[in-house]
C-alpha positions, 0 to 999 in steps of 0.5 A, a space after each residue: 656636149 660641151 666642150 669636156 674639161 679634162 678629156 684623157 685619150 689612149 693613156 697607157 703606162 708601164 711599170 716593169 712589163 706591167 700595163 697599169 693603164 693600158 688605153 684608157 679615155 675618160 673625159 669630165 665636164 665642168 659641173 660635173 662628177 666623175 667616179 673612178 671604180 675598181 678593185 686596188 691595182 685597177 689602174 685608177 691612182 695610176 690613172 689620175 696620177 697621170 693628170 696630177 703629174 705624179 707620173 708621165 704617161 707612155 703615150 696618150 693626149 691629155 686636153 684641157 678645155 679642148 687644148 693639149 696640154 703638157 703635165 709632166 709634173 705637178 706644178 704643171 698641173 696646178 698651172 692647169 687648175 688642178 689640184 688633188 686631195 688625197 686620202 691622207 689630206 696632206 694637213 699640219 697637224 700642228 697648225 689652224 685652219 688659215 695657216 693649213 690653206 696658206 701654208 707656203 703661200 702665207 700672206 704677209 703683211 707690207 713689212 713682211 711678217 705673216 699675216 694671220 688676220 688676213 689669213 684668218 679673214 680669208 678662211 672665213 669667206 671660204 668657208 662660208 661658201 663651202 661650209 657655213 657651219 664651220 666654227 674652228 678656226 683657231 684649233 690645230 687641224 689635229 682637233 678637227 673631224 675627218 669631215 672638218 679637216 676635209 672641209 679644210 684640204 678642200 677649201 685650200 684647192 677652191 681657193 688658189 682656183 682649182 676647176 679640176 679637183 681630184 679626191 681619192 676615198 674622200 669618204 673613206 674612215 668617215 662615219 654618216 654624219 661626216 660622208 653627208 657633210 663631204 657630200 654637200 661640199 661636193 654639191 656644192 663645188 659641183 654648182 660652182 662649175 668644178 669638175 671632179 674625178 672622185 676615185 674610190 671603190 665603194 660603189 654606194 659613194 659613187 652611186 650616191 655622189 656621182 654623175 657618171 661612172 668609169 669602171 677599170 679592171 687590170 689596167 683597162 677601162 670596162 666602160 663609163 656608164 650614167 649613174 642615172 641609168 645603172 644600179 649597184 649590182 651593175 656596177 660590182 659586175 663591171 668591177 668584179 667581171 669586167 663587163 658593162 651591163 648587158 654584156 656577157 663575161 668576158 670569156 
């Protein structure tokens, strides 16, 4: 294997005597998915919150490209190429497509104005990478499906250089129609050598759309198992009972 993107080692984090992560390693390779399953209260968010910056670990290492790395805070992640959309996407309601991607980062023009055409011009080529079928740009993001404002969350982490992205329930809410179109953006990030920790506890999501599979339970990681060689119901016995496949329950 190459050397991993992102590898976590021998996380764990406490909240009140609680171990919410209690050892967990997962790594991810660049072009690769990364599912992260359990019931709520698992430890997933919490897990990915350490890599976000949300949270600081109690102990544990995290590398990026083979090399320590110092998250204490968001800004400190981003600095390392990683950028989280969350399930509530963080958009402006109130505002289009090009000001949604650049907002606090707007163009300006030499005189100092904002610089909607750049902006605007920007988007298109993004989008045209990401998803080629995507036409409103001048509507609030408000008017958009949850497919489109996704589109949107995403292409505004692509294009300020994420290589690691997070995406929590990027499915949730959404009907077919839309869950095919997140699933082609996410084939396509995956082509361009990004790596994702896609968190969700919908096991047909993750059957369908990852390439591995870490499952947690009470804090602690069951295993990280091939997509390629498990099925649905080996993956609900790793969330529901705490076991890989082949093993017997946990007395």
């Amino acid at each position: 294997m190459s050397t991993p993107l992102v590898d976590m080692r021998d996380i764990c984090i406490s909240f009140g005597g609680v171990h919410a992560v209690d050892h967990v390693s997962v790594d991810l390779q660049p072009g690769e998915v990364v599912g992260l399953l359990g019931h709520n209260g698992a430890g997933k968010s919490t897990l990915i919150k350490i890599l976000s910056g949300a949270y600081a670990a109690d102990s544990g290492e995290i590398y990026i490209n083979g090399e320590k790395a110092e998250i204490n805070n968001p800004r400190d992640a981003r600095a390392y190429n990683i950028e989280t959309i969350y399930q509530t996407l963080a958009l402006a309601d109130n505002l289009d497509a090009a000001s949604n991607l650049f907002l606090g980062r707007e163009l300006v023009t030499p005189l100092g104005f904002v610089d909607d055409d750049a902006m605007e011009a920007e988007t298109r080529k993004i989008m045209a990478r990401l998803n080629p079928n995507f036409r409103k740009f001048n509507v609030p993001v408000s008017a958009l499906s949850g497919g489109q404002r996704q589109s949107v969350a995403i292409a505004r982490a692509v294009y300020f250089n994420a290589k690691i992205l997070i995406m929590d329930e990027p499915t949730a809410a959404l009907g077919p129609h839309e869950t095919q179109m997140v699933s082609e953006l996410i084939k396509e990030l995956k082509s361009q050598g990004l790596g994702i920790f896609l968190i969700s506890h919908d096991v047909h999501d993750v059957m369908e759309l990852c390439d591995r599979a870490s499952v947690m339970k009470n804090g602690k990681l069951v295993g990280t198992v091939d997509i390629d060689d498990v099925t649905d119901d080996d993956l609900l016995s790793m969330i529901i009972l705490g076991k890989r496949p082949g093993e017997a329950a946990e007395g």
